[in-house]
C-alpha positions as CSV (number, residue, x, y, z in Angstrom):
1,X,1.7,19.9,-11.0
2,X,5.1,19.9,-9.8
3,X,6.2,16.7,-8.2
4,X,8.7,15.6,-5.4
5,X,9.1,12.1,-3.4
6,X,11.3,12.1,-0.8
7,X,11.9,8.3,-0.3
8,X,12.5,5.7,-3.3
9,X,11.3,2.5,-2.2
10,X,9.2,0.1,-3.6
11,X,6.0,2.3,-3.4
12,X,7.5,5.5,-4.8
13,X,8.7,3.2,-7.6
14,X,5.0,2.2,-8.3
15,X,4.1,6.0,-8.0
16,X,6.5,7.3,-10.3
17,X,5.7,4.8,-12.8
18,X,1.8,4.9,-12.3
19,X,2.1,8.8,-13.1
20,X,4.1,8.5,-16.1
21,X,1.9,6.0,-17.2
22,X,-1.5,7.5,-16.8
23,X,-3.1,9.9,-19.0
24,X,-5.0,11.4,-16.3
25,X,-1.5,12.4,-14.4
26,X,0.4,14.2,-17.5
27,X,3.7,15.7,-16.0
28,X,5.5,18.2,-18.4
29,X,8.0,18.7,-15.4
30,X,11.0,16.3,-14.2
31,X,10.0,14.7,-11.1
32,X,12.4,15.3,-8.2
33,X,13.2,12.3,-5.8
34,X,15.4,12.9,-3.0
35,X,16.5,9.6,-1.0
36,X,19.6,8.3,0.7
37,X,20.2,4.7,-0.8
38,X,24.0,6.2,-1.3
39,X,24.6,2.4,-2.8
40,X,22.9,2.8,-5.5
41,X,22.8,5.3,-8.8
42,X,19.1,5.6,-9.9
43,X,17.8,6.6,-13.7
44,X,14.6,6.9,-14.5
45,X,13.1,8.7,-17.9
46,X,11.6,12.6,-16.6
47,X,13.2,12.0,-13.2
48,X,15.9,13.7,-11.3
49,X,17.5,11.9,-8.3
50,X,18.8,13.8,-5.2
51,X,20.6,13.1,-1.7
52,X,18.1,13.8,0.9
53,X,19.2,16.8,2.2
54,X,20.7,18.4,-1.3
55,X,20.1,21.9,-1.8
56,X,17.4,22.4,-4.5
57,X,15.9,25.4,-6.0
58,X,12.4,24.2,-7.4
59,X,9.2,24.8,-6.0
60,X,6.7,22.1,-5.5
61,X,3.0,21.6,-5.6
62,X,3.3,18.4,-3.9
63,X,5.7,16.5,-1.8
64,X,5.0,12.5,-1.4
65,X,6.4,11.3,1.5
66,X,7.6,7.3,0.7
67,X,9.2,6.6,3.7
68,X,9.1,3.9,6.8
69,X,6.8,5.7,9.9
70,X,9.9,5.6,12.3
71,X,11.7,7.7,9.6
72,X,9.3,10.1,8.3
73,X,10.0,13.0,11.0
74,X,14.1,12.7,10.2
75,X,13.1,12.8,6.6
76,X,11.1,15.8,6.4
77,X,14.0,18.1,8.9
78,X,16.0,16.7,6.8
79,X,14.4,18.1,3.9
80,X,13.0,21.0,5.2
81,X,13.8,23.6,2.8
82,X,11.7,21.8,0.0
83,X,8.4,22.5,1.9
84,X,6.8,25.9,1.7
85,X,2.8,27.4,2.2
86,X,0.2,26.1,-0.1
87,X,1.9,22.9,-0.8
88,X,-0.3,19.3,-0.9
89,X,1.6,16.8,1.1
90,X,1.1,13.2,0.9
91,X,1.8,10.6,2.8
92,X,1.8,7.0,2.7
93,X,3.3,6.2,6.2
94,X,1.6,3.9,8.2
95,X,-0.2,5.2,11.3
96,X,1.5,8.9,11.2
97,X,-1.9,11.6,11.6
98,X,-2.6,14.5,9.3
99,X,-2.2,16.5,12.8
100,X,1.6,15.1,13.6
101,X,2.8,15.5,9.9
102,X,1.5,19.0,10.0
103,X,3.3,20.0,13.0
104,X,6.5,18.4,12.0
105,X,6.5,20.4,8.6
106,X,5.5,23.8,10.3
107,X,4.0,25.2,7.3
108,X,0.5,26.2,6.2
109,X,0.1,22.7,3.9
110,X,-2.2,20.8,3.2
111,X,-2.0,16.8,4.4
112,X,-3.2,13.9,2.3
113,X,-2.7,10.4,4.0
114,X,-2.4,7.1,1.8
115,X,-2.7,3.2,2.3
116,X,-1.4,1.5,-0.9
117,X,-0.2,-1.7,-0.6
118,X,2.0,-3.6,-2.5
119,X,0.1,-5.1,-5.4
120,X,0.9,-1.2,-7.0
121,X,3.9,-2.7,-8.6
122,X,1.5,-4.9,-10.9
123,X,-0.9,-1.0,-11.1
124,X,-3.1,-3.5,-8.6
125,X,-3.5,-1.7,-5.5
126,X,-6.2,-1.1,-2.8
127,X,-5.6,2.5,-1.7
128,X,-7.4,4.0,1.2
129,X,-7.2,7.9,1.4
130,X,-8.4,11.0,4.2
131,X,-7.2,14.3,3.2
132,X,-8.1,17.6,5.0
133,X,-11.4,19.1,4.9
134,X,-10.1,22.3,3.4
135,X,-8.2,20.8,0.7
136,X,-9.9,21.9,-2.9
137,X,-11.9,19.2,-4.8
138,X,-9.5,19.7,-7.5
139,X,-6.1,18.9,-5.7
140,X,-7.7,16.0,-4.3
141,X,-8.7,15.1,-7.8
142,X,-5.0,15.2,-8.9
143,X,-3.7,13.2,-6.2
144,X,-6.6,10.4,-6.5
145,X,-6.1,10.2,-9.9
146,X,-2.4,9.1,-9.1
147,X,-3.5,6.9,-6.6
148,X,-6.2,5.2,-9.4
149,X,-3.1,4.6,-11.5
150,X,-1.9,2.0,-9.5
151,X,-5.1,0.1,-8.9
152,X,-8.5,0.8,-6.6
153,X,-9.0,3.6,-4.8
154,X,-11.5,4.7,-1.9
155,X,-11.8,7.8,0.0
156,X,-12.1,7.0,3.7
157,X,-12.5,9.0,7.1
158,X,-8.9,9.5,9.0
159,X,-10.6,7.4,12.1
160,X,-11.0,4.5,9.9
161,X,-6.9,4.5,8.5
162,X,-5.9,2.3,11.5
163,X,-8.6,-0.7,10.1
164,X,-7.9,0.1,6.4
165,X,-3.8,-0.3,7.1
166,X,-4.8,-3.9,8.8
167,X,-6.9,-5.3,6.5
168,X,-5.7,-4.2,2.9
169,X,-2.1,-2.6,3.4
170,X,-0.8,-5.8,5.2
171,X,-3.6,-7.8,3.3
172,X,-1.4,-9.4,0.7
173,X,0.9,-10.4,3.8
174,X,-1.4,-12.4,4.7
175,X,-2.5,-14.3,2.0
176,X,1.0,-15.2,1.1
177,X,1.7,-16.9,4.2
178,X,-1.6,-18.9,4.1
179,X,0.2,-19.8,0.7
180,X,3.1,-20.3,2.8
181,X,1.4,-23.1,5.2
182,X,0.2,-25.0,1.7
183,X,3.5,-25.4,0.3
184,X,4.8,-26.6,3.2
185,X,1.9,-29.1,3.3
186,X,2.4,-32.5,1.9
187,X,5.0,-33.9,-0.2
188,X,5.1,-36.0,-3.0
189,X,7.5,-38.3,-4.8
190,X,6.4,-37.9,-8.4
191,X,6.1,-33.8,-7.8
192,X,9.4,-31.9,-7.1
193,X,8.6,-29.2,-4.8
194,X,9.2,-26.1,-7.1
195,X,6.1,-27.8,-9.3
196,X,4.1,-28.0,-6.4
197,X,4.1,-24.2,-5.6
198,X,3.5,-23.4,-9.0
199,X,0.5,-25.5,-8.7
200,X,-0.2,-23.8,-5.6
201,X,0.0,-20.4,-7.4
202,X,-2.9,-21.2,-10.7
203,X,-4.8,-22.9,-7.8
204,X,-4.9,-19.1,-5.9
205,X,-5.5,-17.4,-9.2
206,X,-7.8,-19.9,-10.8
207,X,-9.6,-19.7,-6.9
208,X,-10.0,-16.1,-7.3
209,X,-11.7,-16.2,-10.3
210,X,-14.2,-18.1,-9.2
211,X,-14.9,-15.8,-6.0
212,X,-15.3,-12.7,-8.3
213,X,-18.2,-14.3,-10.2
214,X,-19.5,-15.4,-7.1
215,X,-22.6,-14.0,-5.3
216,X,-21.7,-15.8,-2.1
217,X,-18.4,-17.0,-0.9
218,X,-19.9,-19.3,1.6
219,X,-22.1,-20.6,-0.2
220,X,-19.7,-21.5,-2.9
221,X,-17.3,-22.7,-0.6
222,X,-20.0,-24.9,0.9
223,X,-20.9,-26.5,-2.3
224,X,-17.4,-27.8,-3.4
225,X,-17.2,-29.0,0.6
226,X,-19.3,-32.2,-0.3
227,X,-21.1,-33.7,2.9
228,X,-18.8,-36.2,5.0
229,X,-15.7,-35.3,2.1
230,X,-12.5,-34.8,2.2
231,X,-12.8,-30.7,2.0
232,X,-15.4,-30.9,4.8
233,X,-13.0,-32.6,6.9
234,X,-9.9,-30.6,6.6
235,X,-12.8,-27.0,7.2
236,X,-14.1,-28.7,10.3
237,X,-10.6,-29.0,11.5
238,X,-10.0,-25.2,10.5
239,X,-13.3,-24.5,12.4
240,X,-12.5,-26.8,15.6
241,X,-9.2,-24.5,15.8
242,X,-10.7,-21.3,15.7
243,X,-9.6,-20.3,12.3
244,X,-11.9,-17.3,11.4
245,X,-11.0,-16.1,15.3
246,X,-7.1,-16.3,14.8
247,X,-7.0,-14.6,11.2
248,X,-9.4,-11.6,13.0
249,X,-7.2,-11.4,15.6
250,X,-4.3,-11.1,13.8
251,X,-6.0,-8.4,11.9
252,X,-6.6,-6.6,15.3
253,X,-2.9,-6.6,16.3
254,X,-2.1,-4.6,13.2
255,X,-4.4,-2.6,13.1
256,X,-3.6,-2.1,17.4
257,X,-0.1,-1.7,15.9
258,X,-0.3,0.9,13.5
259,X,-2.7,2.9,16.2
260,X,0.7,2.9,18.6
261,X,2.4,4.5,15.9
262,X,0.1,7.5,15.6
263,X,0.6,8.1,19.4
């Protein structure tokens, strides 16, 4: 399969390198990335970089498109000699439908839409993906198994891409500012504040540990909240202020959000 990305951004990074890595995503050929981060002079083993726009005489079986949403319709006129019939195209553009990619591309392609997020720079991400009814099993295949590279991957319906872009693209958002609000918590005289956030960090990972052995979150969490303890105190406070309310509120702004987009 012959590969170009027109965007280079953190994502594509993750891509390229989930791809090289894999031994389910062999590439004989280069792969072609076309961008426009003029500052910068990119090198990267099997890869040749491009302007976006440059005239180029390959043919591809698939174009990624690893660009912001607001961008993504400049990007492909700009580009518009790389797309041709019988292509898979896939993007990874928040909120931006199979239907409106399509008709800004104007050929007879085939759309595949992605939701990585950005724990595929440690080969970690939670990857929701809809592709076309008519796209073969086996081209599917080959894109999922890129996707698998860089972490989890399920296969979702297009109608559900608005919740999966709320909860697990912008998921790690969210967990780092909770993070966020503990470090700014409480100080200490005997604990400089760069030791405290590292101790902030092994408690999220030693935390998470425990939750994937776990049968039931809430019960675990209700058996290290002892009865009239500390921990109880500071969860009825989190309770009194409508915690669970605000964080699935939040979630339902982005996911709002990313619905606007697509209109």
């Amino acid at each position: 399969m012959k590969i170009a990305f027109i965007g280079f951004g953190n994502m594509a990074n993750a891509l390229i390198n989930g791809i090289m890595s894999s031994d389910k995503t062999l590439v004989s050929d280069d792969i072609y990335i076309f961008h426009n981060k003029k500052k910068n002079q990119y090198t990267k083993e099997k890869c040749i970089f491009l302007n976006s726009g440059e005239a180029c005489d390959q043919i591809f079986d698939a174009i990624f498109l690893c660009v912001k949403p607001k961008d993504i319709q400049s990007a492909i006129n700009e580009n518009k000699t790389l797309f041709t019939d019988n292509q898979v195209i896939v993007s990874v553009a928040a909120g931006i439908t199979i239907n409106s990619i399509k008709s800004f591309i104007q050929k007879n392609v085939s759309v595949i839409r992605a939701m990585p997020n950005l724990c595929a720079i440690f080969n970690e991400s939670i990857t929701g993906i809809c592709a076309e009814r008519s796209l073969s099993e086996n081209k599917k295949k080959c894109v999922g198994d890129i996707f698998k590279s860089i972490g989890h991957l399920r296969e979702i319906e297009e109608k559900e891409m608005h919740s999966f872009t709320a909860l697990f693209g912008s998921g790690p958002a969210y967990i780092m500012y909770f993070v966020e609000a503990l470090m700014q918590s409480e100080r200490f005289s005997s604990i400089s504040e760069d030791d405290k956030s590292l101790l902030i960090l092994h408690l999220l990972s030693s935390t998470s540990k425990m939750l994937f052995i776990s049968q039931d979150i809430k019960e675990l969490r209700e058996k290290v909240s002892s009865r009239g303890g500390t921990t109880e105190a500071a969860i009825k406070t989190l309770e009194e202020n409508n915690f669970f309310e605000i964080v699935e509120k939040a979630i339902q702004e982005a996911s709002k959000k990313s619905s606007n987009i697509s209109k």
